[in-house]
DRENDO-1510 file (C-alpha; in Angstrom, 1 decimal, always signed):
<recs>
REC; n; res; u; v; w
REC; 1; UNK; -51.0; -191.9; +245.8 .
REC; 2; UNK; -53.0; -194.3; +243.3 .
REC; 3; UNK; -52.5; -194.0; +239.6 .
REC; 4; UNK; -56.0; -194.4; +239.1 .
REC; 5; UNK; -56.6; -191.1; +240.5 .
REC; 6; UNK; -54.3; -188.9; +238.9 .
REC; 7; UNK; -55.5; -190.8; +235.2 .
REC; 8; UNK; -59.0; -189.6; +236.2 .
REC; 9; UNK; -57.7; -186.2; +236.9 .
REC; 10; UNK; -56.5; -186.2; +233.4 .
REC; 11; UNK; -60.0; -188.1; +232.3 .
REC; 12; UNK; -61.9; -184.8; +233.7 .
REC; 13; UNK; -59.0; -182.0; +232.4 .
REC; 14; UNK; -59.5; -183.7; +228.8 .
REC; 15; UNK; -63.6; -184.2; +229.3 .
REC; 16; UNK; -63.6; -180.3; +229.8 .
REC; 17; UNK; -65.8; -180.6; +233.0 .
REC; 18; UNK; -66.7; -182.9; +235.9 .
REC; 19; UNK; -70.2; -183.3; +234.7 .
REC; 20; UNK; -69.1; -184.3; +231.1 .
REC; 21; UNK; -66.2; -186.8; +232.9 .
REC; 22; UNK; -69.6; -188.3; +234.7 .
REC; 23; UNK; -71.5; -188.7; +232.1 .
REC; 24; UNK; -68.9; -190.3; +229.6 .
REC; 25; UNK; -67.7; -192.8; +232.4 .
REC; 26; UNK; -71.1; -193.4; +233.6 .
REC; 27; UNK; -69.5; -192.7; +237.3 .
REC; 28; UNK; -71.8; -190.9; +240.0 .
REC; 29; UNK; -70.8; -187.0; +240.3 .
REC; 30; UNK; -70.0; -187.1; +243.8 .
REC; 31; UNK; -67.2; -190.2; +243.8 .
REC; 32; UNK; -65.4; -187.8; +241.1 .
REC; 33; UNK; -65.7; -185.4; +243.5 .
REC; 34; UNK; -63.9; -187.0; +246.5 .
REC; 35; UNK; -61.5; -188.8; +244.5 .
REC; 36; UNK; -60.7; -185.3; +242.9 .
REC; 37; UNK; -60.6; -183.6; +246.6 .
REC; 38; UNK; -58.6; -186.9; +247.8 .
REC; 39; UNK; -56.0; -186.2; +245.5 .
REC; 40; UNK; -55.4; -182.1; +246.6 .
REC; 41; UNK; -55.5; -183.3; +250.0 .
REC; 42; UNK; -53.0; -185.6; +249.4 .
REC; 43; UNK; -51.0; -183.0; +247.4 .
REC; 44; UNK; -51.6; -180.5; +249.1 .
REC; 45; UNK; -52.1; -178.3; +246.5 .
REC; 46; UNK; -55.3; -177.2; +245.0 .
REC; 47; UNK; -55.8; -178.9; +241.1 .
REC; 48; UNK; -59.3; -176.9; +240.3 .
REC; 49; UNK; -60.7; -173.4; +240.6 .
REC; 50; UNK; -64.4; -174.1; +241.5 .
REC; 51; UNK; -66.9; -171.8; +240.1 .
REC; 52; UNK; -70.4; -173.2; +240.5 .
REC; 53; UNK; -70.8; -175.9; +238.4 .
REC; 54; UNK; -68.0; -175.4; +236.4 .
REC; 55; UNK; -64.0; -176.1; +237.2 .
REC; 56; UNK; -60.7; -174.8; +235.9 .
REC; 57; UNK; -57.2; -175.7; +236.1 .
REC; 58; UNK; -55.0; -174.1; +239.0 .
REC; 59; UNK; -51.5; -172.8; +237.6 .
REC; 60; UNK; -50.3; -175.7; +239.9 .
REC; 61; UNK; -52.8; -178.0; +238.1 .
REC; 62; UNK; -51.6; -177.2; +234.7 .
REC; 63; UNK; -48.2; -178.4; +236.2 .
REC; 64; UNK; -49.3; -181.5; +237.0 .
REC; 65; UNK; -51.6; -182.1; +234.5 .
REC; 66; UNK; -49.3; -182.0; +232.0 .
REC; 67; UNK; -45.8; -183.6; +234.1 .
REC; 68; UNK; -47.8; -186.2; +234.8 .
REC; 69; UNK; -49.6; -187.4; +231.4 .
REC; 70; UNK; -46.3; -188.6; +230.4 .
REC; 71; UNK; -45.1; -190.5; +233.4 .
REC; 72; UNK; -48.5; -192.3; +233.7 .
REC; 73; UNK; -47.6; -193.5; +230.2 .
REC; 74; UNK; -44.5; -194.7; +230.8 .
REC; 75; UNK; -44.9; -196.1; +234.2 .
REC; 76; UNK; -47.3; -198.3; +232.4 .
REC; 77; UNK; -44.6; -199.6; +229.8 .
REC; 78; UNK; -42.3; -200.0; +232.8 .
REC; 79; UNK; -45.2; -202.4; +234.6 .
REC; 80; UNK; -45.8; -204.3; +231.2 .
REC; 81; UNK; -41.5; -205.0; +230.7 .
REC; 82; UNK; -41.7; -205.9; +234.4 .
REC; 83; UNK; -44.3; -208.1; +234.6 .
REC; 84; UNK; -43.9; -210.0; +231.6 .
REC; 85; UNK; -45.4; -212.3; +230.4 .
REC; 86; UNK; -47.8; -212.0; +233.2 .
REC; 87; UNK; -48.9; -208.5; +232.7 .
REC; 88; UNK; -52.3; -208.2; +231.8 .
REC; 89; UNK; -53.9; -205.4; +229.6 .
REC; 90; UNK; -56.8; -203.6; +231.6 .
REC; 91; UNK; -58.6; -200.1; +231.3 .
REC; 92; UNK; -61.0; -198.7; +229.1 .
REC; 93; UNK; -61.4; -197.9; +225.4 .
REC; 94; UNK; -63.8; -195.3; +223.5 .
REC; 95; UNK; -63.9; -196.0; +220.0 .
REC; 96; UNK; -65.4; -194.4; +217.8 .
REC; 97; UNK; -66.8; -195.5; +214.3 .
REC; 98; UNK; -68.5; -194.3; +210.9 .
REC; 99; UNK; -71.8; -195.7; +210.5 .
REC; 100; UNK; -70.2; -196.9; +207.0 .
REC; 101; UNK; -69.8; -200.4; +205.2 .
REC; 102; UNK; -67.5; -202.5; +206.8 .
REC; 103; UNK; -68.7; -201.3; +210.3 .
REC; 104; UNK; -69.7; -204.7; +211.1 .
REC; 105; UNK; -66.2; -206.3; +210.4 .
REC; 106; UNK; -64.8; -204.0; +212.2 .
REC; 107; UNK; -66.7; -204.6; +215.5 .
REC; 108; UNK; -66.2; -208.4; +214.8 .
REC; 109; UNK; -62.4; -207.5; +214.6 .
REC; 110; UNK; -63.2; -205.4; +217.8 .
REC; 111; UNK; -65.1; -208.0; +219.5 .
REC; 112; UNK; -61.7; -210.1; +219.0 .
REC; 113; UNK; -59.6; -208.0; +220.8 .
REC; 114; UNK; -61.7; -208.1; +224.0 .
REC; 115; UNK; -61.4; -212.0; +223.6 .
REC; 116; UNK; -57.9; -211.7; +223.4 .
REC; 117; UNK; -57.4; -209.2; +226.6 .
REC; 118; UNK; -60.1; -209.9; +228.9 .
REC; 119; UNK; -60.1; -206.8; +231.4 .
REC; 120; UNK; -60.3; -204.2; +228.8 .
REC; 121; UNK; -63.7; -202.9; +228.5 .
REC; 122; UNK; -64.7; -200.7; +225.3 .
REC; 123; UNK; -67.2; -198.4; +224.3 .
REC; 124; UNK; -68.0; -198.6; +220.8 .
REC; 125; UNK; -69.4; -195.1; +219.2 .
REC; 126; UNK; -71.1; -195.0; +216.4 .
REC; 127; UNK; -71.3; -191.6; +214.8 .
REC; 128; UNK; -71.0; -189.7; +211.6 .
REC; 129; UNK; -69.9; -186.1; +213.1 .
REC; 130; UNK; -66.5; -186.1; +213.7 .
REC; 131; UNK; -66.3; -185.0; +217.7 .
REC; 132; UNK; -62.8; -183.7; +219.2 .
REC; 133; UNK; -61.5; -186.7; +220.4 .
REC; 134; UNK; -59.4; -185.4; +223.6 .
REC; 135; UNK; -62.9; -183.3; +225.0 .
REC; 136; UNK; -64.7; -186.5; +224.2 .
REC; 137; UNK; -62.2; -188.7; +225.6 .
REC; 138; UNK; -62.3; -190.7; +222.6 .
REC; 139; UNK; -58.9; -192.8; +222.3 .
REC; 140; UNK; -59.5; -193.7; +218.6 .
REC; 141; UNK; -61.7; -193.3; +215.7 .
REC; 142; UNK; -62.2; -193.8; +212.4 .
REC; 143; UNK; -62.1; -190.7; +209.3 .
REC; 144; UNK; -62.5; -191.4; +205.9 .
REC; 145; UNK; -61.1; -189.2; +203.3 .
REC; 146; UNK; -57.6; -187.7; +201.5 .
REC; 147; UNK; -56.9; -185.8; +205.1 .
REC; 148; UNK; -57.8; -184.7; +208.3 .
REC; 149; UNK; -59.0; -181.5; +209.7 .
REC; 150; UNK; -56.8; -181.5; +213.2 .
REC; 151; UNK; -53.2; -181.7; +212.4 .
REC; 152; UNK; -52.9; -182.4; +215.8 .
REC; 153; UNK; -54.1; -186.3; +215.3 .
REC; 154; UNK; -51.8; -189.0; +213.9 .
REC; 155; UNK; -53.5; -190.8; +211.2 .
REC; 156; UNK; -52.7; -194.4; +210.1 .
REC; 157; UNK; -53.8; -195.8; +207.2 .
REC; 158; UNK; -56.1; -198.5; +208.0 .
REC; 159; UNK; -59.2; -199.2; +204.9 .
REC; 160; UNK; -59.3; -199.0; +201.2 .
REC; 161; UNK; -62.2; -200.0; +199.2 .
REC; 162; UNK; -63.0; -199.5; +195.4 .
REC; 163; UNK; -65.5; -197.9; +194.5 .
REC; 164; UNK; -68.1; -197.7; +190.9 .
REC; 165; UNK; -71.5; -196.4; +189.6 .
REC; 166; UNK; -74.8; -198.4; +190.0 .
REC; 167; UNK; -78.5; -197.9; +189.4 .
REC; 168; UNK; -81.6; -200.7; +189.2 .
REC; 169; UNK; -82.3; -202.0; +185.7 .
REC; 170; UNK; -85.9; -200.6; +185.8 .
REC; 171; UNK; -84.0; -197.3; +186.3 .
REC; 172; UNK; -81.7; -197.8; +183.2 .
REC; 173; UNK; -84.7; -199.2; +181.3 .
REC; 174; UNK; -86.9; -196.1; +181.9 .
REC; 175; UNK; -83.9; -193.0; +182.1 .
REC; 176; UNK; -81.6; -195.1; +179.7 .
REC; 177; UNK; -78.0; -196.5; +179.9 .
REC; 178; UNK; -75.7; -193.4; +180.4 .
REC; 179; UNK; -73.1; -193.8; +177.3 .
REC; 180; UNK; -70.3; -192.0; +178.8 .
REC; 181; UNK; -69.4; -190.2; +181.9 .
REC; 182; UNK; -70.8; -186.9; +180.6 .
REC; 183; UNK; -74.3; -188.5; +180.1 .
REC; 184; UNK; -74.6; -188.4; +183.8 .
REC; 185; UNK; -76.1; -185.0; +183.8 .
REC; 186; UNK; -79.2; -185.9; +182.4 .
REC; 187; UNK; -79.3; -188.3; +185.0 .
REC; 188; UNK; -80.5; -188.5; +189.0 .
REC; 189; UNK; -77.7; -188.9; +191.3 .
REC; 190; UNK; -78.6; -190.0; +195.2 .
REC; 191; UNK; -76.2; -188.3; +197.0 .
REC; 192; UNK; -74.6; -189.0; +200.1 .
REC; 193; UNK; -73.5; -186.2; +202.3 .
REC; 194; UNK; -70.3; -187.3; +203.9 .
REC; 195; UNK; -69.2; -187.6; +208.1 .
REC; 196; UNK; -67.6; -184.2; +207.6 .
REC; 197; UNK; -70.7; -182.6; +206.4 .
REC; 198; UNK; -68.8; -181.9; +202.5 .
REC; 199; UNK; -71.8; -182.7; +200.0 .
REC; 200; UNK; -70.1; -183.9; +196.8 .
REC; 201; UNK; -71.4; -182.9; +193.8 .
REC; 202; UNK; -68.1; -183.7; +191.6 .
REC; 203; UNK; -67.8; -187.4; +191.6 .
REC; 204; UNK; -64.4; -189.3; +190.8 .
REC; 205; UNK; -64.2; -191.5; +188.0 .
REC; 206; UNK; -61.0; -193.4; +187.9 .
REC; 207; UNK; -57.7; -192.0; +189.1 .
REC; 208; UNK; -58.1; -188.3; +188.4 .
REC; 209; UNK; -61.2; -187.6; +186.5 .
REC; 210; UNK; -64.5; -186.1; +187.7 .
REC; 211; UNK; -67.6; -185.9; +186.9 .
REC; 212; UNK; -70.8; -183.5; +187.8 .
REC; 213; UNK; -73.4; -184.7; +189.1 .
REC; 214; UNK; -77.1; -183.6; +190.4 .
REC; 215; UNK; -80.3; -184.9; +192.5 .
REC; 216; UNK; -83.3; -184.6; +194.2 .
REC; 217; UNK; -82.2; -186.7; +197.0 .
REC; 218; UNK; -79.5; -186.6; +199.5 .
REC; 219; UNK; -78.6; -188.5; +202.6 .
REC; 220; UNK; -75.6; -189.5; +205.4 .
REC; 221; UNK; -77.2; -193.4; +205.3 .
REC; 222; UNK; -75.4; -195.9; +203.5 .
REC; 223; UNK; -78.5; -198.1; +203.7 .
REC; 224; UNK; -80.8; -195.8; +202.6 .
REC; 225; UNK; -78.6; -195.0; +200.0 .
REC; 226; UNK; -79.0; -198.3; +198.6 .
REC; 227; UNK; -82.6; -198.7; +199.1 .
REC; 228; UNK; -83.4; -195.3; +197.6 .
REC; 229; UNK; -81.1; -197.0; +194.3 .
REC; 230; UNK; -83.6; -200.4; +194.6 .
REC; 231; UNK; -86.5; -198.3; +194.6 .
REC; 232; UNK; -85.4; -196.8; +191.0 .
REC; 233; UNK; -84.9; -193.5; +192.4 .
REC; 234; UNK; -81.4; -192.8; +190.7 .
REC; 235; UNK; -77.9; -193.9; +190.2 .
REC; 236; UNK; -75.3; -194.1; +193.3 .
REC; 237; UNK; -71.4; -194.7; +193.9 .
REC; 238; UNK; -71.0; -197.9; +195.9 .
REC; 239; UNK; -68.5; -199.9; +197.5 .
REC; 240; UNK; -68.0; -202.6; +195.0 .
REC; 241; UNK; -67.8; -205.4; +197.8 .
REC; 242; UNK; -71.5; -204.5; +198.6 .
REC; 243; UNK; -72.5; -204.3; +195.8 .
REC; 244; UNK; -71.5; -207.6; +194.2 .
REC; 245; UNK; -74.4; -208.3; +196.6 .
REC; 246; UNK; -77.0; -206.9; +194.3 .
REC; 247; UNK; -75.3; -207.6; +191.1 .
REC; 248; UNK; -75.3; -211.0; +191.7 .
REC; 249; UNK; -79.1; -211.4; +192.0 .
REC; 250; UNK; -79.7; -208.5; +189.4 .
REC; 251; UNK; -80.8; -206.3; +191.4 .
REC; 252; UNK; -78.1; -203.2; +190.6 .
REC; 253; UNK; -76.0; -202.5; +187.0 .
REC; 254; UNK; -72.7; -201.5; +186.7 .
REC; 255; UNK; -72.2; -198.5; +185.0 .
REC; 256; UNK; -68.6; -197.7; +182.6 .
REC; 257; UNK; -67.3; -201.7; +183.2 .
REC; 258; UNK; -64.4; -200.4; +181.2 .
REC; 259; UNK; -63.5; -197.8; +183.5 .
REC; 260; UNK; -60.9; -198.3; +186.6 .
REC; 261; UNK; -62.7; -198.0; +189.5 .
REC; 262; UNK; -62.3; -195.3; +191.8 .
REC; 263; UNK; -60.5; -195.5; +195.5 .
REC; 264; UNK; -61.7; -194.4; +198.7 .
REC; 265; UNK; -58.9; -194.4; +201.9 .
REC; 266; UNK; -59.8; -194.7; +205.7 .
REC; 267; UNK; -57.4; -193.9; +208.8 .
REC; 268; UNK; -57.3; -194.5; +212.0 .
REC; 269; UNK; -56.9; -191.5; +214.1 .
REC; 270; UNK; -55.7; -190.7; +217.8 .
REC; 271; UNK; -54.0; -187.7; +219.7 .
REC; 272; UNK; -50.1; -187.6; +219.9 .
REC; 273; UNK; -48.2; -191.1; +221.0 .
REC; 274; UNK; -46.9; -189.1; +224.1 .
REC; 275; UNK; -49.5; -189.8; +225.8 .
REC; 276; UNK; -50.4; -193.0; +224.6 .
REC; 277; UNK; -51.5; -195.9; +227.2 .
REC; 278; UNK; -50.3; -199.1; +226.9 .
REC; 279; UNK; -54.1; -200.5; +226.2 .
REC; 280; UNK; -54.2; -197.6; +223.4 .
REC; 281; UNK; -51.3; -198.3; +221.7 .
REC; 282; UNK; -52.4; -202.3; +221.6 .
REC; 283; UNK; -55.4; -202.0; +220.5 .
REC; 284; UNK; -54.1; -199.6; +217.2 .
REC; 285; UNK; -51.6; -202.1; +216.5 .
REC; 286; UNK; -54.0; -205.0; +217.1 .
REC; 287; UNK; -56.6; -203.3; +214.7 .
REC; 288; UNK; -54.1; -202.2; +211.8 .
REC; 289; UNK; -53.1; -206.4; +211.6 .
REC; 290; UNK; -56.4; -207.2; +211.5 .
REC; 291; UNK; -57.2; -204.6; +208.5 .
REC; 292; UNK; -53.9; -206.5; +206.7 .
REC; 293; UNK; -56.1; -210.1; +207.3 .
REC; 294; UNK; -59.1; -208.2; +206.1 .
REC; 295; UNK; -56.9; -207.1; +202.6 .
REC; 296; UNK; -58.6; -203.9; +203.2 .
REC; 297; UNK; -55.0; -201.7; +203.4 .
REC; 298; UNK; -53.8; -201.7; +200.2 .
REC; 299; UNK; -51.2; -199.4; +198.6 .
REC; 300; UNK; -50.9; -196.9; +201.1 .
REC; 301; UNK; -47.9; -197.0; +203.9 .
REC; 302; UNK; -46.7; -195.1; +206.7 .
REC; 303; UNK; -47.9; -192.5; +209.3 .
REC; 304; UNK; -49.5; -189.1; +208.0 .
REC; 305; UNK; -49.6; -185.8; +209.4 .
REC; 306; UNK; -52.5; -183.4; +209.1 .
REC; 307; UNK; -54.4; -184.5; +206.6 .
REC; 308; UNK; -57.0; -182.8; +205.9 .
REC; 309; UNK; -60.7; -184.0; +204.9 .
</recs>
């Protein structure tokens, strides 16, 4: 009986159908099919109830679907402490990303990885809806945020970034220099309607202040974000590491110098450790050094449980 079957039995349990299994592992319907069939033959037991198109777990499928998620897992560690230093990381990653800034160091940091462990392909997905991962077969991704929907997902902390107010000094020279936080009502605000779909119309302002803010213009594009600011169309909260960018040619102003600037946290997310391959597991370690190298995770330690967003 090859592993590789019963690891795409689980691929099309957690996928939800064949046809999505297909379609996410860009593998012809009819070689799932007979691997699927291969595997009851060879079992002798039937895994799926097939009704038309669609396919549901036998009783005796549940069984093995969920005795032998684990044992794949560790039969994996058990190869790796075998074979060492030998062993070779192989497999597939789906990973999938926020359309953010930083996105581009994090693919370079991604790139790295495959360098480092040749037979592991990935599949990078950039998206800002937050998808199930298991239906999806994602095997990580990245949430932004103070927690997480699905207390079901372990979340690590993995970016931090400061964050402060900017507009265009055409802008400031025609609306005027807000004085003080409160000034920011008489103001345009371009908003940006987060990966969760939350629209935030109180903005933080240091540690644990708020402000209200208001606009005609809203959007889920970080660069469009900016180039709506450039085009003097309103103030916007901004990474400060982008925009040193447009400070440093005078392009953008910061707004309240005096005050701290405020902190956003990111977290890599993935479904229980049980079930955790040995590629997985590398990869989430790998990425959380890198983010250290970066000095992107700052002040935050330790694994956290249903956070919420």
């Amino acid at each position: 009986m090859k592993t590789e079957d019963i690891k795409l039995f689980h691929q099309i349990v957690d996928a939800g159908s064949l046809i999505r299994a297909a379609e996410i592992f860009d593998l012809p319907k009819s070689n799932l099919c007979r691997r699927v069939k291969a595997l009851e033959e060879e079992l002798q037991v039937q895994l799926f109830h097939r009704h038309n198109r669609s396919m549901q777990l036998t009783e005796a499928g549940e069984t093995f679907y969920e005795r032998t998620k684990a044992l794949i897992s560790d039969f994996e560690l058990c190869i790796q402490e075998v074979t060492a230093p030998t062993y070779e990381l192989s497999g597939h990653l789906r990973v999938q990303v926020l359309p953010l800034p930083g996105v581009i160091d994090i693919g370079r940091a991604i790139f790295k990885f495959m360098d480092l462990y040749p037979k592991v392909t990935v599949e990078i997905i950039t998206s800002s809806i937050e998808t199930d991962l298991i239906e999806n077969h994602i095997d990580v991704a990245l949430r932004i945020g103070d927690k997480l929907e699905d207390s079901s997902l372990i979340a690590r902390p993995f970016l931090s970034a400061s964050f402060g107010y900017y507009a265009t000094p055409n802008y400031i020279a025609t609306k005027g220099m807000p004085k003080s936080p409160e000034d920011m009502v008489n103001h345009d605000f371009i908003r940006f309607r987060y990966p969760n779909g939350y629209l935030y119309n109180k903005m933080p302002l240091g540690k644990d202040k708020e402000i209200e803010v208001s606009g005609k213009l809203i959007m889920n594009s970080v660069p469009l974000v900016v180039e709506a600011c450039l085009q003097d169309r309103g103030i916007i909260l901004l990474p400060e590491p982008l925009a040193d960018f447009y400070i440093e040619r005078g392009m953008l102003v910061r707004l309240f110098e005096d005050i701290e600037p405020s902190m956003s946290f990111g977290w890599l997310v993935y479904p229980s450790r049980k079930y955790l391959s040995l590629t997985v597991r590398t990869f989430i370690d790998y990425m959380l050094t890198e983010a250290e190298h970066m000095g992107v995770c700052q002040n935050i330690e330790g694994d956290v449980r249903g956070m919420s967003i």
